[in-house]
PyMOL Python script that loads the backbone (N, CA, C, O; Angstrom):
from pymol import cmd

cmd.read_pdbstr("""\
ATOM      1  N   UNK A   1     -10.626  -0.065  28.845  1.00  0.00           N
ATOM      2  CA  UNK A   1     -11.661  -0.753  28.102  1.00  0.00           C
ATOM      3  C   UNK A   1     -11.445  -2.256  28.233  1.00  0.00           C
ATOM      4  O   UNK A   1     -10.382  -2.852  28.055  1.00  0.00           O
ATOM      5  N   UNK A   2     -12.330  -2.643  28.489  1.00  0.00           N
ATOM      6  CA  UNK A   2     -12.146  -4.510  28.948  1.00  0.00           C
ATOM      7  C   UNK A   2     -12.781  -5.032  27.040  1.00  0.00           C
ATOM      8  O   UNK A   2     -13.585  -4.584  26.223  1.00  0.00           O
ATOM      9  N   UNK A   3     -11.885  -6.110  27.121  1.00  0.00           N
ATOM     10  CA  UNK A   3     -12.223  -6.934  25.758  1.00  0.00           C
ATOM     11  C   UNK A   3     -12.228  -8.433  26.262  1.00  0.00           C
ATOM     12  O   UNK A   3     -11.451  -8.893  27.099  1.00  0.00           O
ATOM     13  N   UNK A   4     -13.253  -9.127  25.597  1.00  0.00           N
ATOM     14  CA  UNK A   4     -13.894 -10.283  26.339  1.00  0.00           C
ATOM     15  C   UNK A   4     -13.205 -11.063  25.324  1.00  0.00           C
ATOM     16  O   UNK A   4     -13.089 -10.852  24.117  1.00  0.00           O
ATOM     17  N   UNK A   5     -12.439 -12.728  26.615  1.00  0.00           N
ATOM     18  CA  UNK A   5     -11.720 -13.289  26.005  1.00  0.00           C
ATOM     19  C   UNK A   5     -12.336 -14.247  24.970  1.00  0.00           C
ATOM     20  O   UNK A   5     -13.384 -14.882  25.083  1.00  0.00           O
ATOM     21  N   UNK A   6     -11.268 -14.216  23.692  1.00  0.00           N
ATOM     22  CA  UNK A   6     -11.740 -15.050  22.068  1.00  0.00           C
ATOM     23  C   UNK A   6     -11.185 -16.454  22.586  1.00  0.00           C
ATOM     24  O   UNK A   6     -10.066 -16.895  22.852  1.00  0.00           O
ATOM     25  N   UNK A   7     -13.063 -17.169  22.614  1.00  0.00           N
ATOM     26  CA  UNK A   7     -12.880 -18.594  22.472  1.00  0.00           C
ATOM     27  C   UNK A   7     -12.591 -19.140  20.755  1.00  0.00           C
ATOM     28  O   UNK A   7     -12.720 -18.314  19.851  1.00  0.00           O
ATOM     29  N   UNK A   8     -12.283 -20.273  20.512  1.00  0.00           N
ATOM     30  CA  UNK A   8     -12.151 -20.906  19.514  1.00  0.00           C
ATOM     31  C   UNK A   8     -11.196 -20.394  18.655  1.00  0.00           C
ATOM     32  O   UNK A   8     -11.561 -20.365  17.480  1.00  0.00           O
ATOM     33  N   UNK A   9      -9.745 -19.856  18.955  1.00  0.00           N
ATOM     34  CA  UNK A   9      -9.746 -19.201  18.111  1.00  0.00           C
ATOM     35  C   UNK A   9      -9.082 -19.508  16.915  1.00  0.00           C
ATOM     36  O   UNK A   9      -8.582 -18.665  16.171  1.00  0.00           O
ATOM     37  N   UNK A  10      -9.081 -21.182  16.667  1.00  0.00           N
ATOM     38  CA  UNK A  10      -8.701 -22.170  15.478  1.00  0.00           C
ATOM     39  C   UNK A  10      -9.440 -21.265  14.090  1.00  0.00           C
ATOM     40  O   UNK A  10      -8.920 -20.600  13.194  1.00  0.00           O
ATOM     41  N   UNK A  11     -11.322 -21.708  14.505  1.00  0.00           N
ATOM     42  CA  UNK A  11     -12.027 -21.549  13.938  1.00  0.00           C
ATOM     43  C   UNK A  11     -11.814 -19.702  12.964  1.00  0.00           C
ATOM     44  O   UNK A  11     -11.851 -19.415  11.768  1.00  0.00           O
ATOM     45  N   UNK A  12     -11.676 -19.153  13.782  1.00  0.00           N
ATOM     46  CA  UNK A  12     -11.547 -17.478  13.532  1.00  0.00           C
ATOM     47  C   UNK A  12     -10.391 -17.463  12.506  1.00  0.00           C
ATOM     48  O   UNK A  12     -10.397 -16.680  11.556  1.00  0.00           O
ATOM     49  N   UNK A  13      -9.469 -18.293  12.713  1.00  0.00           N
ATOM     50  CA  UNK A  13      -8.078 -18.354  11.806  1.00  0.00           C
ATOM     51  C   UNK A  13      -8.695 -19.168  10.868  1.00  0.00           C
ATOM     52  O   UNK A  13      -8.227 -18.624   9.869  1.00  0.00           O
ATOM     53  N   UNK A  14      -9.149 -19.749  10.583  1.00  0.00           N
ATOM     54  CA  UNK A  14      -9.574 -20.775   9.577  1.00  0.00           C
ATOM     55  C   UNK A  14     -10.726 -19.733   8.352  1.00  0.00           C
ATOM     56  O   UNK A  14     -10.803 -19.602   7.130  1.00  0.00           O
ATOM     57  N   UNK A  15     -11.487 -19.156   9.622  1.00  0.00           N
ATOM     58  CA  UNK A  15     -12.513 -18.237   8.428  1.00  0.00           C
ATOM     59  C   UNK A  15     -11.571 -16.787   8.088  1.00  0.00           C
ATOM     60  O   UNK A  15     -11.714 -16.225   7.001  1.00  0.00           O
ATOM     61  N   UNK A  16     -10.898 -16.417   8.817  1.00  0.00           N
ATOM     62  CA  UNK A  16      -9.851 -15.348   7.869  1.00  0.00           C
ATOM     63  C   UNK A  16      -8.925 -15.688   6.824  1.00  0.00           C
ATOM     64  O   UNK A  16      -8.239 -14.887   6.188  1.00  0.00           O
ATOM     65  N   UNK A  17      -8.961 -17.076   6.680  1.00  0.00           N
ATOM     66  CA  UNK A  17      -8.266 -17.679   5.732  1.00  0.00           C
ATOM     67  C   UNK A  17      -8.709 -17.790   4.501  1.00  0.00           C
ATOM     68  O   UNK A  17      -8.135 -17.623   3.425  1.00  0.00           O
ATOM     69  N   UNK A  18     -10.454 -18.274   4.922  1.00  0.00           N
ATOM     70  CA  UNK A  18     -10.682 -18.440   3.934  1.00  0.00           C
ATOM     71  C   UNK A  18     -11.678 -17.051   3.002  1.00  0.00           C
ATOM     72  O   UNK A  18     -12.145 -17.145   1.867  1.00  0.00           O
ATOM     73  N   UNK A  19     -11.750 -15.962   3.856  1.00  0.00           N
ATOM     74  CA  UNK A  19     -12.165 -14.837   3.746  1.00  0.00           C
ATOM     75  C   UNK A  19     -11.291 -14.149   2.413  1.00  0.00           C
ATOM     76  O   UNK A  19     -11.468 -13.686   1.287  1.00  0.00           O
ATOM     77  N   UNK A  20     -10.313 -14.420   3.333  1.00  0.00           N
ATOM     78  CA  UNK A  20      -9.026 -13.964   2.335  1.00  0.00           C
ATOM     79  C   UNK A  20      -8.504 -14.320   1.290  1.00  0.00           C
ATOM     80  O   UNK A  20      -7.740 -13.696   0.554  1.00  0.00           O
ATOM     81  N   UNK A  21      -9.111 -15.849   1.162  1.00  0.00           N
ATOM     82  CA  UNK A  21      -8.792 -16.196  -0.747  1.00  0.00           C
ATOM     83  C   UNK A  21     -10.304 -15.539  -1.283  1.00  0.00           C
ATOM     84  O   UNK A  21     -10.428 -15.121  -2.435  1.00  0.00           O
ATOM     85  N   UNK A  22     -11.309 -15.514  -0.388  1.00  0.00           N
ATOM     86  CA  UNK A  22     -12.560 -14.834  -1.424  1.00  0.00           C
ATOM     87  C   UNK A  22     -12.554 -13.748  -1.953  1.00  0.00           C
ATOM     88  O   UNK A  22     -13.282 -13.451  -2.900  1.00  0.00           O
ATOM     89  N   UNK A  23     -11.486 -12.778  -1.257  1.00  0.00           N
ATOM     90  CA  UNK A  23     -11.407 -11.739  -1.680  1.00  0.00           C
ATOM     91  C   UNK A  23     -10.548 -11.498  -2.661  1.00  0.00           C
ATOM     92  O   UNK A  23     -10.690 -10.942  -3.750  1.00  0.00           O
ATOM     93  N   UNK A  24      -9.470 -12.079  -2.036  1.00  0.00           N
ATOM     94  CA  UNK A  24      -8.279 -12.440  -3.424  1.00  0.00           C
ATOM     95  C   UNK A  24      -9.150 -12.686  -5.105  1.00  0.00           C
ATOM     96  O   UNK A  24      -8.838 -12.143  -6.165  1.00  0.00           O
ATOM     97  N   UNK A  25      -9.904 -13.340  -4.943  1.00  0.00           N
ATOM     98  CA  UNK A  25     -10.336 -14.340  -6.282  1.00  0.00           C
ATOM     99  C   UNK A  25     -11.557 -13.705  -6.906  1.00  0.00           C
ATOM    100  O   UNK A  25     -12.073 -14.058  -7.967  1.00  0.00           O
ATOM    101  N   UNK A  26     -12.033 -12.533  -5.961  1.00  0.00           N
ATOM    102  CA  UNK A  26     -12.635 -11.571  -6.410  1.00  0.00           C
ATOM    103  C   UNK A  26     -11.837 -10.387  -7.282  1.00  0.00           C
ATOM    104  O   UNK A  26     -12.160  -9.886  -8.359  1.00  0.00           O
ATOM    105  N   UNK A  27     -10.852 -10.160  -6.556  1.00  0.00           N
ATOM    106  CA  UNK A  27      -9.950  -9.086  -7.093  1.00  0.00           C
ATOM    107  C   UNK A  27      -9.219  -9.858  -8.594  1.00  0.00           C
ATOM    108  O   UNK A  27      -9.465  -9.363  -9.694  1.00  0.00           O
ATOM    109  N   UNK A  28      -8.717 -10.550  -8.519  1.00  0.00           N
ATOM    110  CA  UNK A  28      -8.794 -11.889  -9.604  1.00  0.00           C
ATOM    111  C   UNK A  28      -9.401 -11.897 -11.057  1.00  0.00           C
ATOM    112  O   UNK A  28      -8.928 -11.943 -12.193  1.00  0.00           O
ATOM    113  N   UNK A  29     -10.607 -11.833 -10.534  1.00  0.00           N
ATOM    114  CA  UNK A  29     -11.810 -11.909 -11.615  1.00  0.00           C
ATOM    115  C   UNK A  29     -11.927 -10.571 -11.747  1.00  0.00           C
ATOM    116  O   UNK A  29     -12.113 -10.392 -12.951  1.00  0.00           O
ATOM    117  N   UNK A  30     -11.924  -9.445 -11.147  1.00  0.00           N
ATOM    118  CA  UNK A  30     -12.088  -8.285 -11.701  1.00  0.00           C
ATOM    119  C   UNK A  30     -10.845  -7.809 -12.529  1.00  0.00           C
ATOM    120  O   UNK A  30     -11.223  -7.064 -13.433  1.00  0.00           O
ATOM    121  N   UNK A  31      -9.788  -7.952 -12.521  1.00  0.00           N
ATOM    122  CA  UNK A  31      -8.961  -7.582 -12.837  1.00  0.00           C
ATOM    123  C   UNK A  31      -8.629  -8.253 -14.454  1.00  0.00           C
ATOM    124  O   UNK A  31      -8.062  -7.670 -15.379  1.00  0.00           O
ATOM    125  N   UNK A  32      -9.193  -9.686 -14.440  1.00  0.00           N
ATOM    126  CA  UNK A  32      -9.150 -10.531 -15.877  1.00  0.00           C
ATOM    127  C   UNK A  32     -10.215  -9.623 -16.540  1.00  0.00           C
ATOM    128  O   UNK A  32      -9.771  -9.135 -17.580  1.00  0.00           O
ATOM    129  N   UNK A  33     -11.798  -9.153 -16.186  1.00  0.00           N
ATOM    130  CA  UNK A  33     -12.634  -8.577 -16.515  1.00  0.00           C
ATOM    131  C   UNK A  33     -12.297  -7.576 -17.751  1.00  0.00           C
ATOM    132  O   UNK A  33     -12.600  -7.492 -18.941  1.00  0.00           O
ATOM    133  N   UNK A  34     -11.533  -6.892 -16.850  1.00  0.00           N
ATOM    134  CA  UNK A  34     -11.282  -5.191 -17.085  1.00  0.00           C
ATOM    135  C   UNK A  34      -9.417  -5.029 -17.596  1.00  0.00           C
ATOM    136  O   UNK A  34      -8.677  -4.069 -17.381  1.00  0.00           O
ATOM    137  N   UNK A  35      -9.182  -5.967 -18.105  1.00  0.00           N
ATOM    138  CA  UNK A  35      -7.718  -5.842 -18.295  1.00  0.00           C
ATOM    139  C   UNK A  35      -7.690  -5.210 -19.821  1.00  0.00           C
ATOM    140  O   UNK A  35      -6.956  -4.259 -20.093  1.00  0.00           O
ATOM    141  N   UNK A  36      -8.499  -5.788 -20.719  1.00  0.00           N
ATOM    142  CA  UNK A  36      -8.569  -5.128 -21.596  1.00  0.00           C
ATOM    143  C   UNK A  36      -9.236  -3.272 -22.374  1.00  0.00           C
ATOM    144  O   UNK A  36      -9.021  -2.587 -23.374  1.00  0.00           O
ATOM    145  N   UNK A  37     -10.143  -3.203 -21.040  1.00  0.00           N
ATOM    146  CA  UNK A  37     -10.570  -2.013 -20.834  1.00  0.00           C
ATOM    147  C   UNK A  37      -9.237  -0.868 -20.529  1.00  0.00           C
ATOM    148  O   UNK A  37      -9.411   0.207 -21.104  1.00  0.00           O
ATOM    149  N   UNK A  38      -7.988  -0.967 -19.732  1.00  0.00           N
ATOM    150  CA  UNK A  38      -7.273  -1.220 -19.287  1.00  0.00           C
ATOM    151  C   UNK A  38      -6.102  -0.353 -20.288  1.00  0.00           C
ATOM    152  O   UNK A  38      -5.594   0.767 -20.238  1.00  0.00           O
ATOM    153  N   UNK A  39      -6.002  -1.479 -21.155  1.00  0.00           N
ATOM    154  CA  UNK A  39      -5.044  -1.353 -22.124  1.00  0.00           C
ATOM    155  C   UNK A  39      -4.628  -0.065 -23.035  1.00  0.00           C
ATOM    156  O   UNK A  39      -3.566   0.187 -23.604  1.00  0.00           O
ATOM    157  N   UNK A  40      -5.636   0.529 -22.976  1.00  0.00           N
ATOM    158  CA  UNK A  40      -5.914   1.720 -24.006  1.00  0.00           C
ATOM    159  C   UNK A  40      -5.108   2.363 -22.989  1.00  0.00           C
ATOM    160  O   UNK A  40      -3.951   2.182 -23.367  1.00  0.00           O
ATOM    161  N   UNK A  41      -5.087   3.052 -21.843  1.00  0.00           N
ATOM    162  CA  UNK A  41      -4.369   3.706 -20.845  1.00  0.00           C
ATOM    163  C   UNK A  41      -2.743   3.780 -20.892  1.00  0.00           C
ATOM    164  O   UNK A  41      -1.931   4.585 -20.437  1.00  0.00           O
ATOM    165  N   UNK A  42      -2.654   2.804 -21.505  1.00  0.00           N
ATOM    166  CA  UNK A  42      -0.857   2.003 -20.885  1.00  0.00           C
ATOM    167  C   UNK A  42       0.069   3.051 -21.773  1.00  0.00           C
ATOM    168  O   UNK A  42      -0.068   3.057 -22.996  1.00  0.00           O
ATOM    169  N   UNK A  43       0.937   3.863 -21.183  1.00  0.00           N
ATOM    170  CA  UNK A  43       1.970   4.887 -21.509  1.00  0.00           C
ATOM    171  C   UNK A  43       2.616   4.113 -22.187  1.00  0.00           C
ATOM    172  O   UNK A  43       2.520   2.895 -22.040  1.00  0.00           O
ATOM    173  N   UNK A  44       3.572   4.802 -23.253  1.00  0.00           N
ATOM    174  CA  UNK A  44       4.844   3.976 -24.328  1.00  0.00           C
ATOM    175  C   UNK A  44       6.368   4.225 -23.266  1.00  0.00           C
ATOM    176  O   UNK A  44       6.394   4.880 -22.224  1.00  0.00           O
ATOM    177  N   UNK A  45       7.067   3.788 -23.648  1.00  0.00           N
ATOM    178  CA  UNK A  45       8.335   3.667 -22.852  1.00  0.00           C
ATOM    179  C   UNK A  45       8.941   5.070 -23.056  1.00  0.00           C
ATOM    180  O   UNK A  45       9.733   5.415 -22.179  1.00  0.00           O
ATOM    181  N   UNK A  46       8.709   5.931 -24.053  1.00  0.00           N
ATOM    182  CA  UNK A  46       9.377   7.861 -23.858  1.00  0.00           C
ATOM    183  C   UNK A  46       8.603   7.766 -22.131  1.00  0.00           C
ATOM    184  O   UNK A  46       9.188   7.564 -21.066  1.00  0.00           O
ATOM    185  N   UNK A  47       7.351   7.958 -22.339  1.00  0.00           N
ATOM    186  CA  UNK A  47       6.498   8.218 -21.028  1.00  0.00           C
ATOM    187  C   UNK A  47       7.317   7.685 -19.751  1.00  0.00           C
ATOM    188  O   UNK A  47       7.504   8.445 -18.801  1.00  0.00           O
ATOM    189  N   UNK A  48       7.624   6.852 -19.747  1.00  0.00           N
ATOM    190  CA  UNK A  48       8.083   5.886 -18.501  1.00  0.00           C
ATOM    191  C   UNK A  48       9.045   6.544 -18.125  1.00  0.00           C
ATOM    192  O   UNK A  48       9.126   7.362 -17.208  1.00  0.00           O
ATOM    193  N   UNK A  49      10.262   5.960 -19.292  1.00  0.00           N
ATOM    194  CA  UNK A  49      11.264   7.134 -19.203  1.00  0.00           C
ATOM    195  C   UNK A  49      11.609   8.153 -18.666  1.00  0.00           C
ATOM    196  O   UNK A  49      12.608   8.325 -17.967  1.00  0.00           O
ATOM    197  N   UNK A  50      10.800   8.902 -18.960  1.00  0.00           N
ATOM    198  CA  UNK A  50      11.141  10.034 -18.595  1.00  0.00           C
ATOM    199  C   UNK A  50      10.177  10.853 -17.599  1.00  0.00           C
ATOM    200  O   UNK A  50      10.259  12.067 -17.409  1.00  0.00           O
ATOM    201  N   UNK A  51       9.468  10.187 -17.138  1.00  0.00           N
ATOM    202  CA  UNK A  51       8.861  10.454 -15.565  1.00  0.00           C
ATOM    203  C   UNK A  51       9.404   9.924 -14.485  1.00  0.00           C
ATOM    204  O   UNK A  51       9.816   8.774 -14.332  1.00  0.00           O
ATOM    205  N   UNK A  52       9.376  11.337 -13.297  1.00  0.00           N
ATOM    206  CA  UNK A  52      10.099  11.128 -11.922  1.00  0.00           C
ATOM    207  C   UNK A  52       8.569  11.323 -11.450  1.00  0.00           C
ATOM    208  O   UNK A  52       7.463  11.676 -11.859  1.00  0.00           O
ATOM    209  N   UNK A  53       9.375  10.770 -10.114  1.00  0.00           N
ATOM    210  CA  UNK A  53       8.498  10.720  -8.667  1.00  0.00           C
ATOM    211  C   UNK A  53       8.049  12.449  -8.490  1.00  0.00           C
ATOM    212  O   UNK A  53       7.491  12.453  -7.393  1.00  0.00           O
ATOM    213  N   UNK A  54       8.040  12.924  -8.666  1.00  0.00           N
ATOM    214  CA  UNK A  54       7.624  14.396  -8.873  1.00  0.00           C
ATOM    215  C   UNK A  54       6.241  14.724  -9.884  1.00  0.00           C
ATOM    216  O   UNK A  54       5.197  15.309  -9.594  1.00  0.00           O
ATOM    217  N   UNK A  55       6.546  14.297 -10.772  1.00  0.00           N
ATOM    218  CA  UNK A  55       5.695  13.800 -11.818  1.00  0.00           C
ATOM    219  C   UNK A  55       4.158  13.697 -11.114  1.00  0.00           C
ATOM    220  O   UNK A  55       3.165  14.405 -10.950  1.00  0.00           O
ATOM    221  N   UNK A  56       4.494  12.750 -10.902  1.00  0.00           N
ATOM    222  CA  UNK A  56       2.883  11.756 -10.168  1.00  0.00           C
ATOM    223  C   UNK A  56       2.714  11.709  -8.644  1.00  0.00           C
ATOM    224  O   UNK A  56       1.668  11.439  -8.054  1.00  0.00           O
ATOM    225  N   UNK A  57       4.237  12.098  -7.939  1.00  0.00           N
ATOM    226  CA  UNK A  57       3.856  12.439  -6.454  1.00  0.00           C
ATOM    227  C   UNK A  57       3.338  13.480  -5.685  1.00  0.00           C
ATOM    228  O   UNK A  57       4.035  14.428  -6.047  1.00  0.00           O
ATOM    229  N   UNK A  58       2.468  13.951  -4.759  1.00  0.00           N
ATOM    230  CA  UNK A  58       2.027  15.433  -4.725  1.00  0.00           C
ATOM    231  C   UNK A  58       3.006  15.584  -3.291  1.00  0.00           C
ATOM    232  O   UNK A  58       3.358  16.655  -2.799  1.00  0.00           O
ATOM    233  N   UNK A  59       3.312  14.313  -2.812  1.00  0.00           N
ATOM    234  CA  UNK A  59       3.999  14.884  -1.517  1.00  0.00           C
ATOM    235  C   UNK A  59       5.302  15.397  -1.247  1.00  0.00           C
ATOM    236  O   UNK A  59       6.134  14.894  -2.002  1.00  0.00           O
ATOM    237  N   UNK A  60       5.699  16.086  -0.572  1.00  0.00           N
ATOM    238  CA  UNK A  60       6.961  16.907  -0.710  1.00  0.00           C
ATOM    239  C   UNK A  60       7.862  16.026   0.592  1.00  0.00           C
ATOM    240  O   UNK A  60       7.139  15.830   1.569  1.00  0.00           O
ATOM    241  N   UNK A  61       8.865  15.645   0.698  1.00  0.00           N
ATOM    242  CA  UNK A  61       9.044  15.373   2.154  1.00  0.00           C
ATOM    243  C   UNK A  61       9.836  17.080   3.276  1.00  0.00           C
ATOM    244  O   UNK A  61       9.776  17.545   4.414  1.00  0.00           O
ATOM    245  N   UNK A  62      10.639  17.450   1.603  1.00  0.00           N
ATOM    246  CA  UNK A  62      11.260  18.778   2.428  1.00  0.00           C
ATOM    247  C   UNK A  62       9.997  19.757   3.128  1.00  0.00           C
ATOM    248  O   UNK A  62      10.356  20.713   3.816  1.00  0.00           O
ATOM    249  N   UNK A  63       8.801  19.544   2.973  1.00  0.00           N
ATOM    250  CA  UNK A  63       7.973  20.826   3.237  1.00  0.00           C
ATOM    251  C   UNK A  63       7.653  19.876   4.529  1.00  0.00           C
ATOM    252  O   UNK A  63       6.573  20.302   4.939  1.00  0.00           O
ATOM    253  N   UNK A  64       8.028  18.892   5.296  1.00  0.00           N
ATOM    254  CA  UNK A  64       7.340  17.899   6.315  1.00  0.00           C
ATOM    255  C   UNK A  64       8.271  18.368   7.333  1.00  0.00           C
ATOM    256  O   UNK A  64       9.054  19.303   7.169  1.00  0.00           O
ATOM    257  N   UNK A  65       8.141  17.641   8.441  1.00  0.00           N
ATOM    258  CA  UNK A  65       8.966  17.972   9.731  1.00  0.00           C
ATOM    259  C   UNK A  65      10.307  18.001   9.351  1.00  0.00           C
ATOM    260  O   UNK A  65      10.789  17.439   8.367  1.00  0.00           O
ATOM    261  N   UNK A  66      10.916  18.720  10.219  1.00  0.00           N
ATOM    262  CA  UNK A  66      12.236  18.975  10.376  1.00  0.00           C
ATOM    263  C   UNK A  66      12.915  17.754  10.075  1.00  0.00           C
ATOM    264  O   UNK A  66      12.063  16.867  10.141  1.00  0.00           O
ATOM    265  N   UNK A  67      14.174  17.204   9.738  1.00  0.00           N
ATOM    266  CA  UNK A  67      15.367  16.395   9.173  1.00  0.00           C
ATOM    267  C   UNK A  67      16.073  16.273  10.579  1.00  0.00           C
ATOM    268  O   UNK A  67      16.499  15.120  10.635  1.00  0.00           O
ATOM    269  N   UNK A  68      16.320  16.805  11.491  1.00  0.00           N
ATOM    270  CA  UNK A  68      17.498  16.724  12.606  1.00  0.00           C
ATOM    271  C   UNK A  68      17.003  15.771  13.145  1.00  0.00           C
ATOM    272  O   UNK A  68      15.896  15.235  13.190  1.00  0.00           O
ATOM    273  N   UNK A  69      18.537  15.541  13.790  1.00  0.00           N
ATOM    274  CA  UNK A  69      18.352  14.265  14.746  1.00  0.00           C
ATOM    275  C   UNK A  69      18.471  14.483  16.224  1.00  0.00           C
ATOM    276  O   UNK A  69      18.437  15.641  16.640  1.00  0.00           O
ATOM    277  N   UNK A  70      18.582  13.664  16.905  1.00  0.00           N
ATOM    278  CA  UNK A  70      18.289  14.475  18.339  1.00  0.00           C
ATOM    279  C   UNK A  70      19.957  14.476  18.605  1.00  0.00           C
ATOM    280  O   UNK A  70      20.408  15.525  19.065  1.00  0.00           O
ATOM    281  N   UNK A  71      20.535  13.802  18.449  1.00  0.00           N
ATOM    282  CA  UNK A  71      22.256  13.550  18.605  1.00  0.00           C
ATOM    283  C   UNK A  71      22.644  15.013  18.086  1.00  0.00           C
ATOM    284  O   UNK A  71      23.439  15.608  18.814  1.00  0.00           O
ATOM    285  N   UNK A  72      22.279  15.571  17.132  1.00  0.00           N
ATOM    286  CA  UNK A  72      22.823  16.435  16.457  1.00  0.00           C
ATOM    287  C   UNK A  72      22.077  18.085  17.514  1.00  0.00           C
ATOM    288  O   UNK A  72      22.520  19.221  17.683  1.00  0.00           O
ATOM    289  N   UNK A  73      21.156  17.567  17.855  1.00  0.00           N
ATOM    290  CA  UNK A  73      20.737  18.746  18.125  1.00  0.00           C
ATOM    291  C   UNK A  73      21.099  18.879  19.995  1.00  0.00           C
ATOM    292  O   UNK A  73      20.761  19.881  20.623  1.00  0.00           O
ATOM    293  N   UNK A  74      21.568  18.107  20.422  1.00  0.00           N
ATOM    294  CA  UNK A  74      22.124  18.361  21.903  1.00  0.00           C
ATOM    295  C   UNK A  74      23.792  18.208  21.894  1.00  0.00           C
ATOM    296  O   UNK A  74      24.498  18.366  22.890  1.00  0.00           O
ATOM    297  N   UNK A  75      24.259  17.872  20.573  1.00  0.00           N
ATOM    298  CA  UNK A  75      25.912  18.580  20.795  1.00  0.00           C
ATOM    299  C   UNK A  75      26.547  17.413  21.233  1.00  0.00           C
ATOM    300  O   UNK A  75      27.698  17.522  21.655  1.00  0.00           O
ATOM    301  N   UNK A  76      25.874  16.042  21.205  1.00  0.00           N
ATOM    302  CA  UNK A  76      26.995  15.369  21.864  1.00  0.00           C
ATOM    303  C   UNK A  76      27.630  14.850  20.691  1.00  0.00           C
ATOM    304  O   UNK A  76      27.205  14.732  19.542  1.00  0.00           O
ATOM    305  N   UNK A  77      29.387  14.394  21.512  1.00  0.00           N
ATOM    306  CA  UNK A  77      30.396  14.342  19.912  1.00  0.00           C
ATOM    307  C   UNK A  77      30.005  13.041  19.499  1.00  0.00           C
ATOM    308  O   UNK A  77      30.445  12.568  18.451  1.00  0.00           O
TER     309      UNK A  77
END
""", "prot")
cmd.dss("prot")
cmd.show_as("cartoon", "prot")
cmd.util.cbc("prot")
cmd.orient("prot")
């Protein structure tokens, strides 16, 4: 696949820059918005406490690919 060469590419860095505080300052303002909406949610410290990664994680890693290493599995010392 041919990709056609990027002139200017000051300009391109300059608007991802500034893309990227707009979004920032969006996320920003939503977050001041809704912080108090928010609040009602927030667990007491028993809660914290005493939740593991099990708890709230659904992923298993033991049920995922195999653990071996390749060293281990061709025998060399």
């Amino acid at each position: 696949m041919f990709q056609l060469p990027v002139n200017n590419l000051g300009s391109l860095r300059k608007a991802r820059k500034t893309v990227k505080k707009i979004l920032s300052d969006i996320g920003l303002e939503y977050c001041k918005e809704h912080i108090e909406d928010f609040k009602q949610f927030e667990p007491n410290d028993f809660y914290l406490k005493n939740t593991t990664w099990e708890d709230v994680g659904l992923w298993d890693p033991s049920l995922t690919k195999n653990q071996t290493s390749s060293s281990v599995i061709s025998g060399s010392p």
